[in-house]
N, C-alpha and C positions, 0 to 999 in steps of 0.2 A: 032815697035818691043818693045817688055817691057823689063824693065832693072828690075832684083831681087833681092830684098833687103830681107836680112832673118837678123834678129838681133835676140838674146837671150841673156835677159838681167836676172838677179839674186837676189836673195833676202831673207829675213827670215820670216818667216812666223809660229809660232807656235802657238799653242792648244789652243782654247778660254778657257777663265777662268768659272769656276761656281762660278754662282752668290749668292746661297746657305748663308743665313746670318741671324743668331741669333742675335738678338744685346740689351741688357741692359744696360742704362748708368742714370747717372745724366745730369739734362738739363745743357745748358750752356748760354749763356747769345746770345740775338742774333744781328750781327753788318750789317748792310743793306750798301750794297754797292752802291757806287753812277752808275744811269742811263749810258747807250750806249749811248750817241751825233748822235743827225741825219748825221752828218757828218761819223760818225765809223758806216756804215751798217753792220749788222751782216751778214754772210752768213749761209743757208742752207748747202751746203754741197763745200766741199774742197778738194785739195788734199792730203792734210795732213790733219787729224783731232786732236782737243785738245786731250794731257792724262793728269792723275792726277800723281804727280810728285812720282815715288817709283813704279806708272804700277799697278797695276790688284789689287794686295796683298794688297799694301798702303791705296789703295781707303778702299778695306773690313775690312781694320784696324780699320782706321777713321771712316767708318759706324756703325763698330762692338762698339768702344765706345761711341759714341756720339749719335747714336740713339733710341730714349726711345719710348714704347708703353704708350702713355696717358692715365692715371690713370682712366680720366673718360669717355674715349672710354672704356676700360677694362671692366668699373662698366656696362655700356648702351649696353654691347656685340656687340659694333661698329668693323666693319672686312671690308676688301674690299683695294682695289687696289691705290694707287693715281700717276699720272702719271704730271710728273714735269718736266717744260721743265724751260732753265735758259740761258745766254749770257756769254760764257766765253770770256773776253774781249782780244783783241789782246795783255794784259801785263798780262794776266790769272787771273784777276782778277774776282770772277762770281758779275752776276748785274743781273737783271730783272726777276727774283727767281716768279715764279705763277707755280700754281698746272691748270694742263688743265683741272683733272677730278679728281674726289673724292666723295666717299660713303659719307664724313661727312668732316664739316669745320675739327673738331678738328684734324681730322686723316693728313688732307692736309696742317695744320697750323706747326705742329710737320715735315713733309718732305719738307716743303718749310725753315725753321730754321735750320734743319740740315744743307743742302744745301745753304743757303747762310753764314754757317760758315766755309765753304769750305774752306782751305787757298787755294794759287792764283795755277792755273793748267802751264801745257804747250805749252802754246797755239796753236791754228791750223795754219795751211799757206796755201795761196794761190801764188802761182807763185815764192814762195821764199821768203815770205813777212809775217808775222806777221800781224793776221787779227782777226775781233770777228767770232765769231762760234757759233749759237744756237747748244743746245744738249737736249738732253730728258733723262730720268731716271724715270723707273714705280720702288716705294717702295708699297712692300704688306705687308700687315698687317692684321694676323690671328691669332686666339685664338688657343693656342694646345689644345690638349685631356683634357689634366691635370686641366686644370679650369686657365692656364697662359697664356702668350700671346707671341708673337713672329713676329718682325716686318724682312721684308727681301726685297731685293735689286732681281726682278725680280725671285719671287722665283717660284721652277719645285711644283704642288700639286696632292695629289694624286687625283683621278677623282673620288673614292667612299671608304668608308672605310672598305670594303673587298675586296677579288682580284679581283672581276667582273669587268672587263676591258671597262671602257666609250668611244666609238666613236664618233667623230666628222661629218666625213663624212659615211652617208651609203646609202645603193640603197633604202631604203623608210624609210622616216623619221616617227617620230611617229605621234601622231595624238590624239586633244582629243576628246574621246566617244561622238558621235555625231556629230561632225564634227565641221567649223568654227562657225558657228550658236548658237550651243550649248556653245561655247565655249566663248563666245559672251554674251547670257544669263547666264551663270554662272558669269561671273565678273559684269554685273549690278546689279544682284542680292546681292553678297558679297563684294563686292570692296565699303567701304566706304572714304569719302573724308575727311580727320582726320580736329580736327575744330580749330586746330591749325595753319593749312595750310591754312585756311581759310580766318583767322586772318591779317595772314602775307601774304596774297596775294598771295600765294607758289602755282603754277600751272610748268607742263610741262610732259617731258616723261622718266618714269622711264623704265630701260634696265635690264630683271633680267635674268642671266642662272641659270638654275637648267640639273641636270639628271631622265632622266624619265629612268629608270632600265628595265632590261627585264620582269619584271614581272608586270608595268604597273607604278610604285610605284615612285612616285616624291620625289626627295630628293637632300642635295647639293644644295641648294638656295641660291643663292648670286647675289647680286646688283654688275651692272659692270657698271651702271652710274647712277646719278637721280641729278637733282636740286637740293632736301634737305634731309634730312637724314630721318624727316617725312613720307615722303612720298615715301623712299625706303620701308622704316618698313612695310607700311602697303602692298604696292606692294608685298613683300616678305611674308607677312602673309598669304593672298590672294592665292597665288600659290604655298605655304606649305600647305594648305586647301585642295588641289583640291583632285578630286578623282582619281582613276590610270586612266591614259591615255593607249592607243594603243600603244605597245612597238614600236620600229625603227627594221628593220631586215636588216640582208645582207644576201645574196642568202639565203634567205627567211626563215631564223632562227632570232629570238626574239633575238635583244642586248642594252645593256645600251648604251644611246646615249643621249648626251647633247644636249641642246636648250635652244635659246634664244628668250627671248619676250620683244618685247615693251609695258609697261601698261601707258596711257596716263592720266593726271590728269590735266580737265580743268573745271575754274571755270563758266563759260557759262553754266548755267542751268547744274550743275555738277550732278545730278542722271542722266540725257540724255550721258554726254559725257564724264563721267567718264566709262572709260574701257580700251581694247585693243585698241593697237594704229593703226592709217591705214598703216601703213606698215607691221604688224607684218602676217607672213605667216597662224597664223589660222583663218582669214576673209577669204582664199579662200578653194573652193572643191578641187581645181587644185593648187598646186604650181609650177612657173616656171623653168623649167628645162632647162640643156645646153641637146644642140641635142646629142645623145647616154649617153646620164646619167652622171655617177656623173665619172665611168671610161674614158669615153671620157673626161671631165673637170680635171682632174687628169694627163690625157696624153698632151692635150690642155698646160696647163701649165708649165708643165715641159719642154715642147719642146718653149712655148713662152716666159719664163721669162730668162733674162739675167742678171744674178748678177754683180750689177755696179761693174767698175772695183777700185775705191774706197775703196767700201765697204769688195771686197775681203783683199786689202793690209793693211786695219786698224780691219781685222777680225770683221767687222761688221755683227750680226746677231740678227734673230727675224722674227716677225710676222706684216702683215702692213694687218688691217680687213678694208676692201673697201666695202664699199656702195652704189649701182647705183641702176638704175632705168630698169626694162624690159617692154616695153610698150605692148600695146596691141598687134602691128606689130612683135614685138620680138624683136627689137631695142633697143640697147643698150644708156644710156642716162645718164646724173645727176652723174658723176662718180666723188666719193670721197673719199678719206682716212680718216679713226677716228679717225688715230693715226699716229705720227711720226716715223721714221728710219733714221737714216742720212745716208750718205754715196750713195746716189740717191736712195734708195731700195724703199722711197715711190714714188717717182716719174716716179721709173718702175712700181711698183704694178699698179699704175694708169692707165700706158700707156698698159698695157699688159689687162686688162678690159675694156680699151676703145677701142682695137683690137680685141675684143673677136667676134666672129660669131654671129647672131641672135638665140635668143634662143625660147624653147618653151616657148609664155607667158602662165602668171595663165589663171584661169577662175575662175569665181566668183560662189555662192551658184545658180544662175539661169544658168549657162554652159556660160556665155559670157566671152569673151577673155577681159581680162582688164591691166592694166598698175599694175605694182608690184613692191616695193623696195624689193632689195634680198640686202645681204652681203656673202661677202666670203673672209675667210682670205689667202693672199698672204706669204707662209713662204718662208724663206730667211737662209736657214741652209748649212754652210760649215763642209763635214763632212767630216776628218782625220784617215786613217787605217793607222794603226801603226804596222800591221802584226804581232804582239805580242811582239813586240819591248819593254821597258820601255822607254821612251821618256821623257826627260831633259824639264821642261819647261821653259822659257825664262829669267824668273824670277830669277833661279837659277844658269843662266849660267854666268860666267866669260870669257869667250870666244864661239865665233860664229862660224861656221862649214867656211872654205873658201877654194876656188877651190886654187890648187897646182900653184904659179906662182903668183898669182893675177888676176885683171883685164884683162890684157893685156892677158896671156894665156888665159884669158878665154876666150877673143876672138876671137883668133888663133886659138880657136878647135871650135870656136862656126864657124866662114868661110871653116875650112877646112871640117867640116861633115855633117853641113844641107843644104839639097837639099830641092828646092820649087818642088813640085809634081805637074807633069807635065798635069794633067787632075785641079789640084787646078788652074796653072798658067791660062788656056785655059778657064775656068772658070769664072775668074776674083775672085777669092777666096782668101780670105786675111783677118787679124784681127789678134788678141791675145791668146795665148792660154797660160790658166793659170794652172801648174801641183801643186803639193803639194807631198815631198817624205817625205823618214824618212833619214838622215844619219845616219847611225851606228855609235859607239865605235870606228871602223877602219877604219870608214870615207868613209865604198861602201855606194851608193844607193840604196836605196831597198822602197818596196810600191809603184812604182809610179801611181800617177791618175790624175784624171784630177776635176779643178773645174769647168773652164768656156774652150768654145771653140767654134768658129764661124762654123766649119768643122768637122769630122771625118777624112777627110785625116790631115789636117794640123794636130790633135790629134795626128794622130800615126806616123807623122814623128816627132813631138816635143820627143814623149815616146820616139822611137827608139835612136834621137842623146844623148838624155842625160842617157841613158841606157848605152852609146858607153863612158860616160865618165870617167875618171882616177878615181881613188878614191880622199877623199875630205881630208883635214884635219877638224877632228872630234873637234867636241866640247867641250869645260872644263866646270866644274862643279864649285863650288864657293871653293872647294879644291883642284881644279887643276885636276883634275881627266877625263878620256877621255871619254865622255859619247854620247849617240845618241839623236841626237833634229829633228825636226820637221823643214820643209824648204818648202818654194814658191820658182817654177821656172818658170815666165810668158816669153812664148815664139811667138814674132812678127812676123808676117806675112805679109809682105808690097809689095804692085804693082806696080810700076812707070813707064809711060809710057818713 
């Protein structure tokens, strides 16, 4: 016979920050901190994760003065992403400061010096314990309209500079004039190996998106990785040249839709094998598709990704772009992340790809089924209705919303009103379920939803008991003032025989 454990436990949980950041400064001198000891393993992910001391604001403070766009990235209209991952140490000290990826040294030399002048963080725990932490942090860096520049901390861009709205995912992507072949022939013909690179021995694979617009028209070129900055330049040249492509449609109207290509640069008989790269999707007739389209991979997902429970209670969010392989069979294979998330979210995106069904493979220009690298990004977004509430952020509060009594009442409502449902029990149905409300000014509930949950029943008995309960005491504001914030109520669900 099973014994039922229902525990609901409580928490705070408010609005992620925008990462949104302007930042002009003078440089500062930079102090390299001494190495992690084989002995202090860093950890991937934790239950606690590090913060920077002051929370959300403090960090964009520190960014906003200390970050300088480099005078002679400025002058060379160097732009592009750099994504920096660093060791905050168990005494929050940071150490082991490298850029994973970057358009150009200089842009990556300036986010690694920010970064390692960090004063010391908070550091993460594991089990109660003071431990290192790797962490990631992308700074972009992009030139405004105005002819100035503007470096930013994960910054939102617009997708084209009119309102023409760019997609991502659509039910047929575009294609250029002629197909892979052509497309093929045009970059041996124009893609030269700059003699620079040549010099310097500079070979590998440059990654460039652009938007092909609904009217065929390439434009919005940017390098999202390359070995050297050389060799972005002329990649980016190359495919600012091209002619209009075959637009992307959805139910079957012409729309702006992004794309990414790999242009490869290898010095081996370099007029031979300088081009597109063999992964990039225009070597095929066919590209591989998940069985029922791109709707299906959309539903697929949603239903198989499970937001670590980590990454919910440290508001961890973002995009994790995974990389695998679809073979001839449809076999899924070679499954990779490009990029970090802490909080487990890459190590779901992995697991949820290498779960993924067989899919349609390509075919190549002769109709043979052949093996194909695809990507697709894994997002990771917790999203907060506030029902038109103004909502206190975390930042600002002097006091945290808390149930009437304490602990202890909270307990005592939390035994005397949740029932395990009786079809969940019989089941074997059990896990966590994680809501997100708003408390009001007068401390009711209101908004409730849900982030994460193993069930729909255990969902709506979690909604229903904290629906049932008292009002809270409301939050203060940094003048004492009784305002409404933003709150996690993760609610357990436990079997025991």
């Amino acid at each position: 016979m099973y014994k039922l454990y229902c525990l609901l436990l409580f928490g705070l949980l408010f609005g992620g920050y925008t990462t949104d950041l302007w930042a002009q400064s003078d440089t500062t001198e930079t102090t390299e901190a001494s190495a992690v000891t084989a002995a202090d393993k860093p950890y991937r992910t934790v239950s606690t994760m590090p913060k920077f001391i002051g929370g959300h604001d403090a960090l964009r403070q520190y960014l906003s003065k200390n970050l300088t766009y480099p005078q002679s990235a400025m002058e060379q209209n160097i732009q592009g992403d750099v994504m920096v991952e660093f060791v905050i140490r168990k005494d929050g000290v940071i150490a082991d400061v490298h850029a994973l990826s970057s358009p150009d040294p200089i842009l990556a030399a300036e986010a690694e010096r920010v970064i390692r002048n960090m004063p010391p963080w908070i550091p993460g725990e594991q089990d109660g314990k003071a431990v290192s932490v790797y962490y990631t942090v992308p700074i972009a860096f992009y030139m405004n309209g105005g002819g100035g520049a503007s470096n930013t901390l994960f910054q939102e861009r617009k997708a084209i500079p009119d309102t023409d709205t760019a997609y991502r995912m659509v039910s047929k992507m575009p294609s250029f004039p002629g197909g892979g072949s052509a497309l093929k022939k045009y970059l041996s013909e124009h893609l030269n190996y700059p003699q620079r690179a040549r010099e310097l021995n500079l070979q590998g694979t440059v990654l460039v998106e652009f938007v092909v617009r609904k009217n065929g028209q390439v434009n919005q070129v940017r390098t999202l990785s390359a070995p050297d900055s050389v060799l972005a330049a002329e990649a980016e040249r190359v495919v600012r040249n091209m002619p209009r492509w075959i637009p992307g449609e959805i139910d079957g109207k012409a729309v702006s839709t992004y794309y990414k290509m790999p242009v490869a640069f290898r010095l081996q008989d370099a007029a031979e094998q300088t081009g597109i790269a063999q992964d990039s999707a225009a070597i095929w007739s066919k590209q591989p598709s998940f069985p029922g389209g791109i709707a299906a991979l959309a539903e697929y997902l949603e239903d198989a990704v499970h937001y670590p429970l980590v990454a919910i209670d440290e508001d961890i969010q973002g995009t994790v772009m995974v990389a695998f392989t679809v073979n001839a069979d449809g076999s899924i294979s070679d499954v990779a992340a490009l990029n970090q998330l802490n909080g487990g979210c890459t190590e779901e995106a992995v697991r949820v790809v290498e779960a993924m069904p067989h899919w349609i493979p390509a075919e190549n220009i002769q109709g043979e089924k052949v093996a194909a690298q695809y990507r697709i990004p894994i997002i990771f977004q917790l999203k907060y209705a506030s029902g038109g509430i103004e909502v206190t952020p975390k930042a600002m509060l002097s006091k945290f919303p808390e149930f009437p009594g304490g602990t202890e009442a909270y307990e005592a409502f939390s035994k005397k009103y949740i029932t395990y449902p009786n079809f969940a029990a019989k089941a074997g149905i059990q896990g966590l379920v994680f809501l997100s409300c708003v408390i009001d000014s007068t401390g009711a509930i209101t908004v409730v939803q849900t982030l994460r949950s193993p069930d729909p029943i255990l969902t709506k008995e979690a909604i229903r008991v904290v629906k049932l309960m008292p009002k809270w005491i409301p939050a203060e504001d940094l003048q004492g003032k009784k305002v409404a914030a933003m709150a996690k109520l993760p609610v357990t669900f436990r079997l025991t025989r």
